[in-house]
N, C-alpha and C positions, 0 to 999 in steps of 0.2 A: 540438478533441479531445474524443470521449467515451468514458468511460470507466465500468465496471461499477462500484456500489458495493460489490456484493461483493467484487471485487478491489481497491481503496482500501485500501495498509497501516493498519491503527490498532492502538494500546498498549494491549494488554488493560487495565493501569491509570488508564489516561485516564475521570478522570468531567466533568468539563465541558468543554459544547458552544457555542462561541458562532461565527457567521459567520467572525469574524475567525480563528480559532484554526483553523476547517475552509480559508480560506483560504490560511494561512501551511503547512500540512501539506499541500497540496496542489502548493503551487510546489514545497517541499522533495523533495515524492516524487515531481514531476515532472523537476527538477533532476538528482533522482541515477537517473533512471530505473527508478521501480518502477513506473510507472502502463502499460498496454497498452490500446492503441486499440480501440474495439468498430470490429466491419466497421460499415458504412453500405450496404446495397445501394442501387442505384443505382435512379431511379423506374421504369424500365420494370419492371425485378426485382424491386421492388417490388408494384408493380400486377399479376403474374403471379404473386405466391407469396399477395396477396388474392387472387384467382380460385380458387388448387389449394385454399387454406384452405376455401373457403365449398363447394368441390366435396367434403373431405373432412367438413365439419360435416354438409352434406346426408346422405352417406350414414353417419355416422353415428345421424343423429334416423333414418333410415329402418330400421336397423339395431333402434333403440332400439322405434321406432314396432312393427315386426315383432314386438318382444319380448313386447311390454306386449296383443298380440294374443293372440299364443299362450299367455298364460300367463290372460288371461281366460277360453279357452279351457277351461284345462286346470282353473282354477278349478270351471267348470260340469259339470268332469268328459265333456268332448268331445276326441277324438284321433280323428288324422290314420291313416288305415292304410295311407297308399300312402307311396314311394320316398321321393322326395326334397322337402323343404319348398322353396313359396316357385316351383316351377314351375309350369308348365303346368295340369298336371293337381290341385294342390293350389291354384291360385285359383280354378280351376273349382270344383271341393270347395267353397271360400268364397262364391262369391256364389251357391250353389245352396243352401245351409244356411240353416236360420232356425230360432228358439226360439218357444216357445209363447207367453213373455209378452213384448208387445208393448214395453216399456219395455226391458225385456233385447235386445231387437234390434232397440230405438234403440241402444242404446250398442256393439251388434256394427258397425250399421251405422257410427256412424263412425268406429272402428277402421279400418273396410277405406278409410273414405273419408282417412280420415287414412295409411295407407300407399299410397295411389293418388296423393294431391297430392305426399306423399313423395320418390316414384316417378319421377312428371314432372320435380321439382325438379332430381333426380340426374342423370336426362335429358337435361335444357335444362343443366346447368352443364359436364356432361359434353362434348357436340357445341362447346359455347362454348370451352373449353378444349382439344380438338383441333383449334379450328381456329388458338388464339392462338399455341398452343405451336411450328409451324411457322412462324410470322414472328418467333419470340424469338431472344433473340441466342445463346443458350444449348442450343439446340433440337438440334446434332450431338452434343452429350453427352447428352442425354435419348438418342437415337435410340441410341448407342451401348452404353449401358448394359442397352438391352433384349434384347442379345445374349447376357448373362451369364444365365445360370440363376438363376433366381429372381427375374429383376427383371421387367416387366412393363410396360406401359404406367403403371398405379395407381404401380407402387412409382417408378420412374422420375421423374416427374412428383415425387412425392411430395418426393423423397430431392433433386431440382436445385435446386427451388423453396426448400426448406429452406437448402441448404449454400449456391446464387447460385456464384459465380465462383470455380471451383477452385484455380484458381493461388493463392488467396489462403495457401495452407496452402502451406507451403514443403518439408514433409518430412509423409511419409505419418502418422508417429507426431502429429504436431499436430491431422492431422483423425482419429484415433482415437480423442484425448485430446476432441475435439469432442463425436464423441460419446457419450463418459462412460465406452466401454465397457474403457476401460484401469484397471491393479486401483490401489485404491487402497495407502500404505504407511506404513508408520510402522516404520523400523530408527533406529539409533542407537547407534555403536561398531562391533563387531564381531555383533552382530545383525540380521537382516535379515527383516522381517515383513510381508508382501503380505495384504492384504484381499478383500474384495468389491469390485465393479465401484464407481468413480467415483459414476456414474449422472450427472454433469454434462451440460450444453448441452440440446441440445433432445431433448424423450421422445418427438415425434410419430417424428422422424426416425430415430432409435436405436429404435423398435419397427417401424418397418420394416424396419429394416439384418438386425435378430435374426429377422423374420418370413422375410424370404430367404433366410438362413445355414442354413435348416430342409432348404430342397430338397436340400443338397449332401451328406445322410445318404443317398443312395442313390449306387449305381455311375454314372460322369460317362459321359456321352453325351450324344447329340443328338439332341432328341426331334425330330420332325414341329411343333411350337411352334416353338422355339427355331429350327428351319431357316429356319422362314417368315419369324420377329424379322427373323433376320440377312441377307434379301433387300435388293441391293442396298448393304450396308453394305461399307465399307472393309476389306481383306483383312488389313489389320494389326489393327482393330478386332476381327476375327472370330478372327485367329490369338491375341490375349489374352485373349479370353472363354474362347475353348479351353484355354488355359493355368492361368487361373482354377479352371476347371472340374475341372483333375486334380489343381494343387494342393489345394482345397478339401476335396475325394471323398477324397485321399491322409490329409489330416491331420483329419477327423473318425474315419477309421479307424482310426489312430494313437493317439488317446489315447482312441478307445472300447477298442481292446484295452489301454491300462492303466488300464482301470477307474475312469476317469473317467464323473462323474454327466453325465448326457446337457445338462443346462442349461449346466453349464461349459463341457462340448465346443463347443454350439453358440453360447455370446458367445466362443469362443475364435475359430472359425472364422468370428464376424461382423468382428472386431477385424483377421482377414486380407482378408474380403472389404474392408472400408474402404479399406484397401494397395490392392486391386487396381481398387476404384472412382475414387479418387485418379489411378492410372496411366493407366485408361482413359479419363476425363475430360481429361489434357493430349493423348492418342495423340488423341480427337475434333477437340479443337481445331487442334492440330498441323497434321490432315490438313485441315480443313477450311478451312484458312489456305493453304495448298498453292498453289490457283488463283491470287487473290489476289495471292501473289507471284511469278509469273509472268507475271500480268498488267503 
C-alpha cells in the first residue's frame, strides 16, 4: 500500500520522531482506516503519460525559447509590423533580418537556431505520440473527449495521460476534488464558510480543465472543428458532448447575469465540465467494450 505523506494523520503535539513511533502510528491508522491508497498507474500508462510529459516540456522550452527572442528583440528596439507572430510570414521577417554588429547577430542567430531545434523537437515528439496514442489502452476516451468543445487533441492527451483510468473515481465530485477545483471550507456549528479553490492534485491538469471551460463563454454550437472531431465517433458520445455543450453555454450565462467575476464563472463551469468528462470517459469505454462482448 502507498500512501501520501501528506495525507498520514499526525498530532499537531507530537514532537518526537523515531522509526518505531512512525511505525506503531501507521498500523494504528491503517487499523482504523484513515490511510487512502495512492493510484499506481499501470507501466503502459505509465510509459505514455512519460511521452505526453516530455511532449508538453518540449513545447513549453519552445514557448519559453520564442519568448527570450522576442524580447531581445524588443530590447534592441526592433518590432514585428505584420499580423500574426510566429507564422509564415514573420519567420521569413527573421531570417531575412540582421544587425550591424556582428557579435549582436551571433547571438540573434542562435536564438532563431535555438527555436528551430525547438521546433523539430515538438515535431518528432508530437508524430511519436500520435502514433502511440492509438495502440493505448485508453485511446476511445482520448478520441471521445475531443468531441466536447474545447478539448482538442493537446487538451485530450494532456487531461488522460494525467487522470489514467477513469473508473478509478467512483463518483464525479472525487475527480473534481482531483482536481483541486472544488472550494475549500472551514464552517463549524451553525456557520457555514466556503473559500477559494482547493488548488489540490495535479496543476498541469487543472490548467487545462480551466483553459477549456473558457470556450463555453460563447453561444453552444457546432463549429466546422468540432464536426470534423466528432467524425466517425459513437452517436452516444456525440449526443453527450452536445449535452455538455448547452449545459455549460446555459450556466456560464447564469451566473455572468448574477454578477459573478468572470474567473469564478469559468472554475465554476470547469468543476462541471469535470462531471461531464468523468461521464464521457465511462460512455467511451462502455461502447468500446460493446464488440468484445459480443464476440
Amino acid at each position: 500500500m502507498v500512501c501520501a505523506p501528506s495525507l498520514i494523520p499526525k498530532k499537531p503535539g507530537e514532537r518526537v520522531k523515531t522509526d518505531r513511533r512512525d511505525a506503531i502510528r501507521l498500523v494504528r491508522s491503517l487499523r482504523a482506516g484513515d490511510l487512502s491508497a495512492v493510484y499506481v498507474p499501470g507501466i503502459e500508462d505509465e510509459a505514455f503519460r512519460d511521452l505526453a510529459r516530455a511532449w508538453a516540456s518540449a513545447r513549453d522550452d519552445l514557448r519559453h525559447a520564442r519568448q527570450r527572442l522576442k524580447s531581445f528583440l524588443l530590447v534592441h528596439g526592433v518590432h514585428y509590423v505584420g499580423r500574426a507572430d510566429w507564422g509564415p510570414a514573420h519567420r521569413r521577417w527573421l531570417s531575412k533580418y540582421s544587425f550591424e554588429s556582428p557579435w549582436r547577430q551571433l547571438a540573434f542567430d542562435e536564438h532563431r537556431r535555438t527555436i528551430e531545434d525547438r521546433q523539430a523537437q515538438c515535431e518528432r515528439l508530437e508524430s511519436a505520440l500520435k502514433e502511440a496514442v492509438t495502440e493505448w489502452r485508453l485511446y476511445p476516451v482520448v478520441e471521445a473527449l475531443q468531441a466536447m468543445r474545447g478539448i482538442q487533441f493537446i487538451t485530450a492527451v494532456g487531461l488522460i495521460s494525467e487522470l489514467g483510468d477513469l473508473t478509478r473515481f467512483e463518483h464525479p465530485r472525487q475527480l473534481m476534488s482531483w482536481f483541486g477545483i472544488t472550494p475549500s471550507e472551514y464552517s463549524s456549528g451553525g456557520s457555514r464558510h466556503q473559500g477559494s479553490i482547493t488548488k489540490a492534485g495535479n496543476s498541469y491538469a487543472r490548467k487545462l480543465l480551466v483553459e477549456a471551460a473558457w470556450s463555453y463563454r460563447h453561444p453552444a454550437r457546432i463549429s466546422p472543428a468540432i464536426q470534423k472531431r466528432q467524425e466517425n465517433l459513437p452517436r452516444p458520445v456525440i449526443d453527450r458532448a452536445w449535452d455538455a455543450q448547452l449545459r455549460l453555454c446555459k450556466r456560464y450565462r447564469k451566473l455572468q447575469a448574477k454578477g459573478k467575476n468572470v474567473n469564478i464563472t469559468i472554475v465554476a463551469v470547469a468543476r462541471e465540465l469535470a462531471g461531464f468528462i468523468w461521464d464521457m470517459g465511462r460512455i467511451a469505454m462502455s461502447v468500446a467494450q460493446q464488440p468484445q462482448c459480443h464476440k
